[in-house]
KEKOLNU-769577 format. One record per atom (N, C-alpha, C): residue in one letter; x, y, z. Coordinates in steps of 0.2 Angstrom, whole numbers, plus 5000, padded with zeros to 4 digits. Example, Ala and Ser with C-alpha at 12.3 -4.5 7.8 and 13.67 -1.06 7.14 Angstrom:
BEGIN
a506649725039
a506249785039
a506649845039
s506449895035
s506849955036
s506450005039
***
This chain:
BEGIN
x500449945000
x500050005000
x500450065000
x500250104996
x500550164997
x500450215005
x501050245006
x500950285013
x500450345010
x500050345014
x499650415017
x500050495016
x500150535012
x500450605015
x500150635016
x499450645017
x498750685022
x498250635024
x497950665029
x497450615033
x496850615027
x496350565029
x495850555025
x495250565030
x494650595025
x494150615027
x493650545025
x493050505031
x492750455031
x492050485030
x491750495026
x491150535025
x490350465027
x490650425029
x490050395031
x490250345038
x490050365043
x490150325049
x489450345052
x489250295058
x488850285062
x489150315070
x489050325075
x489350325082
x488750355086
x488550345091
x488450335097
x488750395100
x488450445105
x489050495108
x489650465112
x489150435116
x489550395122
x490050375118
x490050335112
x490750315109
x491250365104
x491150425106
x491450475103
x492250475104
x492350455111
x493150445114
x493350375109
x492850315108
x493250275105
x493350285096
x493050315095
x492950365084
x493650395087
x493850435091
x494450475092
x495050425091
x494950365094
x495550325094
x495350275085
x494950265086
x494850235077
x495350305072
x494950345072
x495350375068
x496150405069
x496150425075
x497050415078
x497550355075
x497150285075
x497350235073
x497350215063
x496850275061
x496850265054
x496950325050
x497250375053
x497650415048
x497050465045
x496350475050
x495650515048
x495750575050
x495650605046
x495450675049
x495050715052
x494550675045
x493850685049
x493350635048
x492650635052
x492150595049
x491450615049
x490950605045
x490450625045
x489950565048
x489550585055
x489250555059
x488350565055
x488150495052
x487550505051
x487050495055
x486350525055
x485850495060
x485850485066
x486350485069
x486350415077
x485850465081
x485950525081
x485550565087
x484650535085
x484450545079
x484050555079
x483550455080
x483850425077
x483850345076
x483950335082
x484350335088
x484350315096
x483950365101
x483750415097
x483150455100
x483450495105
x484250525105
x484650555108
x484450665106
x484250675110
x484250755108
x484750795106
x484450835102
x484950855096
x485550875099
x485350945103
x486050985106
x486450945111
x486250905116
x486450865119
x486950815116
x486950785110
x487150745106
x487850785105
x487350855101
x488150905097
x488650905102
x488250945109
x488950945113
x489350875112
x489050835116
x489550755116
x490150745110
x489850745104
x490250745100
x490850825099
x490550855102
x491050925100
x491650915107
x491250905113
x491950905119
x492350865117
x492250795113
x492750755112
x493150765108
x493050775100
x492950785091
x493050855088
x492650915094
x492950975090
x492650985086
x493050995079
x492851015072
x493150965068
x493250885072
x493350815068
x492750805066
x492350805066
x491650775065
x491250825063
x490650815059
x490350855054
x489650785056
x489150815058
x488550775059
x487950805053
x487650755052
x487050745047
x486350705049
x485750775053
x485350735056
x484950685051
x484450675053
x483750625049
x483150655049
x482650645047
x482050655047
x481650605051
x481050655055
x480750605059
x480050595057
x480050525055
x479350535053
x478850465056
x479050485064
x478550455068
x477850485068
x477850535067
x477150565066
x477150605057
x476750595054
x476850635048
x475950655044
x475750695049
x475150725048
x475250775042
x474850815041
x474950855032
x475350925036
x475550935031
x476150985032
x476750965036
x476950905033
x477750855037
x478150875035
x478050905027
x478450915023
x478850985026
x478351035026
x478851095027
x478951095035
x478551075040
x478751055046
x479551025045
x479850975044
x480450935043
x481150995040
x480551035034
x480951075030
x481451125038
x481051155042
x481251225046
x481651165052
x481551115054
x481951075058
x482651065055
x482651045050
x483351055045
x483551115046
x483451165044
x483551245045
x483751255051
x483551235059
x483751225065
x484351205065
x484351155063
x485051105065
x485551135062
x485451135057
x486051185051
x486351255055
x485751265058
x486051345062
x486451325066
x486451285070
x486551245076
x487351215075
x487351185068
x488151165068
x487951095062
x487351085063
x487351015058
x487551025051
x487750975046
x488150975039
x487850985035
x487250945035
x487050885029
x486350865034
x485950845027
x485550765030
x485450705029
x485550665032
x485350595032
x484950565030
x484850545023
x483750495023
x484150425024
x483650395028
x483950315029
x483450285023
x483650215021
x483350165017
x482450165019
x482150195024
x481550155026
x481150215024
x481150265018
x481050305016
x480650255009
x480250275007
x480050215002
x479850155002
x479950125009
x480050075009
x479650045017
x479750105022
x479350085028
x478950155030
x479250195030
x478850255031
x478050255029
x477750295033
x476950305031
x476850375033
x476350395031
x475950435031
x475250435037
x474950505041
x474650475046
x474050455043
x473950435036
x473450405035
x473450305032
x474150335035
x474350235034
x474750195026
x474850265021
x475250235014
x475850265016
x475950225013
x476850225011
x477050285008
x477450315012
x477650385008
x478550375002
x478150384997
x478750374991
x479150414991
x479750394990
x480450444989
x480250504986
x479850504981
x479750574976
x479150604979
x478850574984
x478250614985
x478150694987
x477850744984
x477850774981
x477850814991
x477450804995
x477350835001
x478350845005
x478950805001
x479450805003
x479750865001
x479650894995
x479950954992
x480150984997
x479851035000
x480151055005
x480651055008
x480950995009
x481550975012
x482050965009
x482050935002
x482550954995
x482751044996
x482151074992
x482451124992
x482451154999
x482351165004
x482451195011
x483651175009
x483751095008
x484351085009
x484751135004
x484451154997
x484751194992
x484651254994
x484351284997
x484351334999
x484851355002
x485051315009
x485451335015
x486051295013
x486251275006
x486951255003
x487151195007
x486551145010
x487051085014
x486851015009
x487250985007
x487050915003
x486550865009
x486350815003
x485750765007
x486150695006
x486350665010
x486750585009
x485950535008
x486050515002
x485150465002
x485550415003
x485050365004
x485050285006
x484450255003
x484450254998
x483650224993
x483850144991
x483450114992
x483450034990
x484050004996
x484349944992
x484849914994
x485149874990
x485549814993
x485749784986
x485149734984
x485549714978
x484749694973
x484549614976
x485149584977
x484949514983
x484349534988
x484149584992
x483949584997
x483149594994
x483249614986
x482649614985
x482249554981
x482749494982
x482449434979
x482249374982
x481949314980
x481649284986
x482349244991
x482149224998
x482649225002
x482649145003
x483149144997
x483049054998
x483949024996
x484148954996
x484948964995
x485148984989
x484849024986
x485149034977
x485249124979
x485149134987
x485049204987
x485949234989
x486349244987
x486949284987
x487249294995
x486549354997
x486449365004
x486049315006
x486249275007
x485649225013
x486049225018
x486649235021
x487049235029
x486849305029
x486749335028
x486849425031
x486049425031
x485549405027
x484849395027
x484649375034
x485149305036
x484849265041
x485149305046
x485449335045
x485649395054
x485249475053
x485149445049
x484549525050
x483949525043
x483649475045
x483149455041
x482549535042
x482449575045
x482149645042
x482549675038
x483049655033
x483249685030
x482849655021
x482649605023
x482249585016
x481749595014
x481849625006
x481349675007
x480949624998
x480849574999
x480749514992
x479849514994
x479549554999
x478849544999
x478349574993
x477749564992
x477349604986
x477049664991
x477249664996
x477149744999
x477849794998
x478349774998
x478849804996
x478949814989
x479049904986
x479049924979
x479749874978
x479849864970
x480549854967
x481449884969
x481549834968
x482449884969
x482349934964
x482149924957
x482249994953
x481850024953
x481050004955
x480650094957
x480850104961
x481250104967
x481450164973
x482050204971
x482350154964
x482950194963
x482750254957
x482250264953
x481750284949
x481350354952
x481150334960
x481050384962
x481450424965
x481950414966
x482550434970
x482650474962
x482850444957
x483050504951
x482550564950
x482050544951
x481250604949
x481650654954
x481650664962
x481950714966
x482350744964
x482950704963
x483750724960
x483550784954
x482950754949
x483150774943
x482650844944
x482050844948
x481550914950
x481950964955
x482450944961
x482850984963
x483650984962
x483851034958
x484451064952
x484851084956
x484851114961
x485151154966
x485351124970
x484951064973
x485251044979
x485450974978
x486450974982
x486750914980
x486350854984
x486550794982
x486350744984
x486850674983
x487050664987
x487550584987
x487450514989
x487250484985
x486950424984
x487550394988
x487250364996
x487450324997
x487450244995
x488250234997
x488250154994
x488450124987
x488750184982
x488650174976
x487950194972
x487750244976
x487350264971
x486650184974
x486650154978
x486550064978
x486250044972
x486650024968
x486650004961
x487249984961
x487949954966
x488449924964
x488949874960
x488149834958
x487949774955
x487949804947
x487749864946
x487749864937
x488249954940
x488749944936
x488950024935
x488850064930
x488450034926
x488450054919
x487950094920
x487350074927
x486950134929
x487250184932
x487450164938
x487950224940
x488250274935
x488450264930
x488850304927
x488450344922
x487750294921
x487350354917
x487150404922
x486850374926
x486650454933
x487350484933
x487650464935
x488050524936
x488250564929
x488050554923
x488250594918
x487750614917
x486950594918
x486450634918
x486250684922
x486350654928
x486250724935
x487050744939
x487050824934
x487650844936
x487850854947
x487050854950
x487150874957
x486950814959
x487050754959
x487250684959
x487950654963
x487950634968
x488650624968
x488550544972
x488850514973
x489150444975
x489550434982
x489150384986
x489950384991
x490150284991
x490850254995
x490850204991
x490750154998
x490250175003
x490250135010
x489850075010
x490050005011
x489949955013
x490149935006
x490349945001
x490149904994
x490649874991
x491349864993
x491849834988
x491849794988
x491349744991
x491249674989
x490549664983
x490349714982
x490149714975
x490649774969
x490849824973
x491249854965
x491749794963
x492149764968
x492749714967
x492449674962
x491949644962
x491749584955
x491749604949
x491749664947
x491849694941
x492649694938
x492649704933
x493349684930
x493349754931
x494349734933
x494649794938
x494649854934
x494649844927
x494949884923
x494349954921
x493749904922
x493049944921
x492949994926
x493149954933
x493149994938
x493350044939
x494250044937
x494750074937
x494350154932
x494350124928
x494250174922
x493450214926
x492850184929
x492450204932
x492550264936
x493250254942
x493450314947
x493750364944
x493950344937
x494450394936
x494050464931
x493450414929
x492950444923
x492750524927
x492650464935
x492150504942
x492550534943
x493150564944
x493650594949
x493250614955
x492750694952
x492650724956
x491950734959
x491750664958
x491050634959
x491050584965
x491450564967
x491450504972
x491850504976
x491750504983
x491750524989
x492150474994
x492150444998
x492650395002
x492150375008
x491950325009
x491450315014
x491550255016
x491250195023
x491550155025
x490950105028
x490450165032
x489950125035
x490050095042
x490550115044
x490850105052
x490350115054
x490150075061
x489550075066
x490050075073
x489650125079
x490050115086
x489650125090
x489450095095
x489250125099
x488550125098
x488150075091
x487450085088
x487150005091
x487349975084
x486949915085
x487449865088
x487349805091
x487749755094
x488449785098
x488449855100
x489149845102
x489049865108
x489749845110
x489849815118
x490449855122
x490149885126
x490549945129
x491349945134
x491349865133
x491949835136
x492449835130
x492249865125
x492749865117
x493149935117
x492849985123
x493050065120
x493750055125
x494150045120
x494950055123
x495350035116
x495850095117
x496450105112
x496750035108
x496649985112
x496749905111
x496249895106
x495649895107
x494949895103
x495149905097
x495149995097
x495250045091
x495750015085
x496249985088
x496749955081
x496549895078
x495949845081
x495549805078
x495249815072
x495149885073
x494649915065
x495349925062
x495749915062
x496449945060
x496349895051
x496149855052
x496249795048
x495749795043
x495149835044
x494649845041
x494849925039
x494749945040
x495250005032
x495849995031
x496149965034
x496849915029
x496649895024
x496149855022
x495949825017
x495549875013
x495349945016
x494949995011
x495750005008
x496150045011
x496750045007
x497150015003
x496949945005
x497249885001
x496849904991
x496149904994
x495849884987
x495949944982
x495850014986
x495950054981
x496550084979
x497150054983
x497650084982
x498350034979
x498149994979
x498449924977
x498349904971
x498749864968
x498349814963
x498449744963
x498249724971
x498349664972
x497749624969
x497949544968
x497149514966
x497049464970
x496249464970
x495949414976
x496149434982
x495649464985
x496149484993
x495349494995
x495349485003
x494949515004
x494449555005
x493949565006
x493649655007
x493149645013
x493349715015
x492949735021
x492249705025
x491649675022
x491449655025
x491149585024
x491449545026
x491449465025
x490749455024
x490249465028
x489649445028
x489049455024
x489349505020
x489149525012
x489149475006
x489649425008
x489949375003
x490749355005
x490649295005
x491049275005
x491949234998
x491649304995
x492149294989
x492749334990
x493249344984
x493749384985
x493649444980
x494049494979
x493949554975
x494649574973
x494749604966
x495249644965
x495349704966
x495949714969
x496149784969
x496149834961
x496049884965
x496049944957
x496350004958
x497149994961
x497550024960
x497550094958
x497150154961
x496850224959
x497650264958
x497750304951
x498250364950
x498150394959
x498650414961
x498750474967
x498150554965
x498450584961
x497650614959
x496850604962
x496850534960
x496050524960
x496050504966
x496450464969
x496450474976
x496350524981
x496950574979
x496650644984
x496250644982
x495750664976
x494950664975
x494550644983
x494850574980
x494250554982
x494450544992
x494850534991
x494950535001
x494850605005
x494950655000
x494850715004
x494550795000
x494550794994
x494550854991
x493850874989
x493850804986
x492850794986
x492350804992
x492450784998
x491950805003
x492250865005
x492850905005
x492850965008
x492451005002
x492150984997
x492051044992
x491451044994
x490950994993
x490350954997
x489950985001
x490450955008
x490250955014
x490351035020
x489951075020
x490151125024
x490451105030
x490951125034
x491251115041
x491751065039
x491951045035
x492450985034
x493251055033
***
């Protein structure tokens, strides 16, 4: 691997406040400069400014938070009610927003349907984010195994079988490509405001989609958190040629969780922290290498191997730091 000559920016983590001292030692131990903190206040039901301090006594101006939308209640007018809570938080110190996957997919309205990505009562909060210059990190769909039946020809069936609400193969659930469909209607009706498809855009399985959005929608952008066990199965070359097409489209992201789900608070020590050392070794490995067959970061995804795609130094600073500073206010 090539050495680091600036630290890198992690535009997608999870953490917990309480585990803000142990994010300190994670990135201490990987060469991070900064990260951006999605959701956790809003998703563990932690109060906003209570949150912010936590994270600012420990992180400072390492962290750049991106709250969520709350749509445990969504009587009429949730749209621009949501839109002036954004507007708050953003005064407050917040970056960015967060939509989690259950946008489309679980959300309702208080009359009991499904509220659709594109639905028209969200405008508000599109443009409310263009307004006030802060990008939207979206989470639409997932991968396309989770949207087929869950049986052993299914790809994910171990990662199904440990978090079986993640399958969404029912006839109450839209398609993997309507949600991805509605997700473009938004993108392409608000012009102004950025938006970055996490995950690959979730499309990592065909890039050939990926790469027409991104050439269709110039405020479009990509981050690459949990997915190198589906870019990897692409021939390298495609790949290669893919980041270097995006230079300035595609962001650095990883999907680290602390302090959220399953974790265990006898983990928060400096000892712990060099654990995850091995899992962004292997981000570094894949993008910076042209090793072949090697592992990638999340085993439970699949249990195959991936090629490395050895990125020019250029696209790399793109993509580890130059691109989310352009992006991201507070970075």
């Amino acid at each position: 691997m090539r050495s680091h000559s600036q630290p890198i920016i992690d535009v997608h983590v999870h953490f917990h406040p309480d585990a803000a001292a142990h994010m300190a030692d994670v990135m201490e131990a990987n060469r991070l400069s900064c990260v951006v903190n999605l959701g956790s206040l809003e998703e563990l039901g932690i109060p906003f400014q209570e949150g912010m301090n936590a994270f600012r006594k420990v992180l400072g101006q390492r962290t750049v938070y991106f709250p969520t939308l709350d749509f445990g209640d969504a009587p009429p007018g949730f749209g621009e009610r949501m839109a002036e809570e954004l507007e708050r938080k953003v005064a407050l110190g917040a970056g960015g927003l967060k939509i989690f996957k259950e946008l489309g997919l679980r959300h309702k309205d208080a009359g009991g349907n499904l509220i659709p990505v594109d639905d028209p009562r969200l405008d508000p909060v599109w443009a409310k984010a263009g307004e006030i210059g802060v990008p939207v990190l979206i989470h639409t769909a997932d991968p396309v195994a989770f949207f087929r039946p869950l049986d052993e020809n299914n790809e994910r069936w171990e990662e199904l079988h440990r978090f079986p609400d993640w399958h969404f193969g029912g006839p109450e659930s839209p398609d993997h490509d309507t949600l991805l469909a509605q997700r473009d209607r938004v993108i392409e009706r608000h012009t102004d405001t950025i938006f970055i498809g996490a995950h690959l855009g979730n499309y990592s399985e065909n890039l050939d989609h990926v790469d027409a959005c991104l050439d269709r929608y110039p405020n479009f952008f990509v981050d690459t958190s949990a997915r190198i066990a589906e870019i990897g199965r692409h021939p390298l070359d495609k790949v290669r040629a893919f980041f270097c097409k995006h230079q300035d489209r595609v962001v650095f992201g990883t999907d680290l969780v602390l302090g959220w789900e399953g974790y265990d608070s006898d983990t928060r020590t400096k000892e712990a922290a060099r654990g995850f050392k091995n899992f962004y070794d292997l981000h570094w490995r894949f993008f910076e290498t042209d090793e072949r067959q090697i592992d990638h970061p999340f085993p439970i995804q699949g249990r195959w191997k991936v090629d490395a795609i050895g990125l020019p130094e250029e696209v790399l600073d793109k993509f580890y730091r130059r691109n989310a500073r352009r992006l991201i206010p507070g970075l």
